[in-house]
VOGU-3710 file (C-alpha; in Angstrom, 3 decimals, decimal comma):
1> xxxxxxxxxx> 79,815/101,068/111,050  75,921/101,575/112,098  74,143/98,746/111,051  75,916/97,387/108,546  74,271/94,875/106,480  75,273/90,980/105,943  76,074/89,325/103,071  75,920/85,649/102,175  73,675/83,354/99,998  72,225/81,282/102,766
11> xxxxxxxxxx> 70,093/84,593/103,723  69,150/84,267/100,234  70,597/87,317/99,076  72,124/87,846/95,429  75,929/87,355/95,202  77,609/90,113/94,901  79,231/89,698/91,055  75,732/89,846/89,943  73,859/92,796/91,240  72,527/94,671/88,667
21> xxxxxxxxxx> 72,700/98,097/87,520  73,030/99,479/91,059  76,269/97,691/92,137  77,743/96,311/88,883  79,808/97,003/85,868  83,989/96,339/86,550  85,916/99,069/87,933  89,588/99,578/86,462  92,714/98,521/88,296  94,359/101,501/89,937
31> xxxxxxxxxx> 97,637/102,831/89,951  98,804/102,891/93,238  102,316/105,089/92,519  100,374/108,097/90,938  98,732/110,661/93,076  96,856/113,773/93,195  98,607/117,119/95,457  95,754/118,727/97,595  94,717/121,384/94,766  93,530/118,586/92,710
41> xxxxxxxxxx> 91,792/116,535/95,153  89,587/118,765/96,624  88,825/119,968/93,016  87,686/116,273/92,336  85,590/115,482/95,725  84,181/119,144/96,321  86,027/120,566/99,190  87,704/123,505/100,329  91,646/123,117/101,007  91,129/123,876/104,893
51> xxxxxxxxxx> 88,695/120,795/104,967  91,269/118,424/103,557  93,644/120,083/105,524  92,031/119,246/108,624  90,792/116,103/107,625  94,184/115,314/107,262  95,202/116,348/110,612  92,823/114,860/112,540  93,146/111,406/110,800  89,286/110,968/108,719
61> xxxxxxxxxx> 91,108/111,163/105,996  95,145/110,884/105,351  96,872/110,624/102,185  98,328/107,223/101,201  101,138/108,160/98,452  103,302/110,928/100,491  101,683/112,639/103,579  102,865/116,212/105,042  106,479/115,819/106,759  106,975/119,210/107,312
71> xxxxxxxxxx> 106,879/122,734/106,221  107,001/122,807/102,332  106,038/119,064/102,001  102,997/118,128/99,351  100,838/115,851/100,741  99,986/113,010/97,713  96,330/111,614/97,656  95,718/108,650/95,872  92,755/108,085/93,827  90,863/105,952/96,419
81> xxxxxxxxxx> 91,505/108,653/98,894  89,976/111,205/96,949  86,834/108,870/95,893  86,707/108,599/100,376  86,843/112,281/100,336  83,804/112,596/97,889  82,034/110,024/100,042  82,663/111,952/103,327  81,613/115,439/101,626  78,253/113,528/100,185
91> xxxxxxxxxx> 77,626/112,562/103,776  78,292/115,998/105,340  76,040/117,305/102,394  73,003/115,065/103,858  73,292/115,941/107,717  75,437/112,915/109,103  77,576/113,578/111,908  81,376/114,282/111,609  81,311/111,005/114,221  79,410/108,406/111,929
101> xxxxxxxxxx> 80,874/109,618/109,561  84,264/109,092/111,269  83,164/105,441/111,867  81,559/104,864/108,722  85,494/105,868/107,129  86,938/103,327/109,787  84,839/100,879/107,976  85,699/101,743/104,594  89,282/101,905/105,462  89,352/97,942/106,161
111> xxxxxxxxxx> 87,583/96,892/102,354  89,615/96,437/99,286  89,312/98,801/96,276  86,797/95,856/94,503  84,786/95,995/97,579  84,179/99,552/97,793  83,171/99,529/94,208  80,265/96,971/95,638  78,658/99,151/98,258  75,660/101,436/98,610
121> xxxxxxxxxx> 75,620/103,674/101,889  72,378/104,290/103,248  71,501/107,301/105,500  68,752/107,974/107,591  70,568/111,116/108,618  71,946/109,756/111,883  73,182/106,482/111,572  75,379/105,478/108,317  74,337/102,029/107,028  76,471/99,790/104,136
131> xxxxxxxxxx> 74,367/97,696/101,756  75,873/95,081/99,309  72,914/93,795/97,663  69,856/95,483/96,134  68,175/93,521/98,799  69,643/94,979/101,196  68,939/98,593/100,025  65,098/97,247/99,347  65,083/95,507/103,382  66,151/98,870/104,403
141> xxxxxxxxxx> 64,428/101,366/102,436  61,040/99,204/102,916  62,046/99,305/106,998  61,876/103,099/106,910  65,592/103,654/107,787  67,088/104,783/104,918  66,351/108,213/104,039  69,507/108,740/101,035  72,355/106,155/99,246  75,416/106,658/98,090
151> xxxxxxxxxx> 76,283/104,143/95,444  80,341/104,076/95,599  80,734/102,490/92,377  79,168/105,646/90,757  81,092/108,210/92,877  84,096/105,988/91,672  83,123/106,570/87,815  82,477/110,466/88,564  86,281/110,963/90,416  87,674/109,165/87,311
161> xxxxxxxxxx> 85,904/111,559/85,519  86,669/114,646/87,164  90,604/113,303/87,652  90,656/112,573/83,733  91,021/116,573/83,516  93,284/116,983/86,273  97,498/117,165/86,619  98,528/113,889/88,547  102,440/113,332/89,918  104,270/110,218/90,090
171> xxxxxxxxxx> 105,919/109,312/93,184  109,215/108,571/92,050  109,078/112,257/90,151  107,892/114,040/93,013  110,547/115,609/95,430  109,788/114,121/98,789  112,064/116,608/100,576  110,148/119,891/99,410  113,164/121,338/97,952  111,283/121,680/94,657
181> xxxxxxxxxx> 108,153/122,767/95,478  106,842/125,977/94,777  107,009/127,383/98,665  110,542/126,255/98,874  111,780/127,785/95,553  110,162/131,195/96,693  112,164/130,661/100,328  115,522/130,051/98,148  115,020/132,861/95,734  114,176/135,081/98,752
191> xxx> 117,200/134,680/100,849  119,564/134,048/97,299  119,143/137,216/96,263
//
């Protein structure tokens, strides 16, 4: 990612489990087995269906429960997935490229769920920076780079909203074959009858 800042006490920075309001408050543990069909998740992060669709396809953003095996397959978005989604669609929103943005998921993709929870992403509308710190936000805000941020932690609280409201689907529940799908049971009734 674009200038991504350091961490580490010796640069006299503030450790990361005490922030303040900005990066802090606990995040709940997630449930990595329940997931969220395409409907749902671009309801929660904003998008239309053929922009997860091709996100999907082109690899910025894949689903981690079930992906698309064929015709009549769901794909299954977890709830980090969807909170990456919101992220990429607040970055689109403000002007970034579909290529920093591209590297600034890359990035994302290698933190834990904690992590993400920690970082603001700063925007001058070019180049996609990742703060841990308020004093990293203040260095770069005071340096004229950043133009927006994107605290995660609160995207995280408004997709937990937003999915509060929403159908989920467990895994093990799901049919991973697409015979019970709603495409599928159309194709069956069709040539049944």
């Amino acid at each position: 990612m674009s200038g991504t800042g350091e961490t580490g006490d010796a640069a006299g920075r503030v450790p990361q489990r005490a922030q303040g309001l900005l990066f802090g408050d606990e995040l709940p543990d997630l449930d990595t087995t329940t997931g969220y069909r395409g409907p749902t998740a671009c309801r929660a992060a904003g998008i239309t269906y053929r922009q997860l669709d091709y996100w999907a396809r082109t690899g910025l953003v894949e689903p981690t429960i079930r992906t698309a095996t064929g015709s009549g397959t769901q794909r299954l978005y977890s709830f980090r997935d969807i909170l990456v989604l919101k992220v990429v669609k607040r970055l689109l929103d403000t002007g970034v490229s579909l290529q920093q943005i591209r590297t600034a998921v890359a990035h994302l993709r290698e933190r834990g769920v904690d992590d993400l929870a920690q970082i603001t992403l700063m925007s001058d509308g070019a180049s996609v920076y990742e703060c841990t710190s308020a004093d990293e936000v203040f260095d770069l805000v005071q340096g004229g780079q950043g133009v927006f941020g994107i605290a995660v932690g609160r995207v995280w609280r408004e997709v937990e909203g937003t999915l509060a409201a929403l159908p989920t689907e467990r895994l093990e529940d799901s049919p991973t074959n697409g015979a019970n799908d709603e495409l599928a049971q159309r194709r069956h009734a069709r040539t049944a009858g």
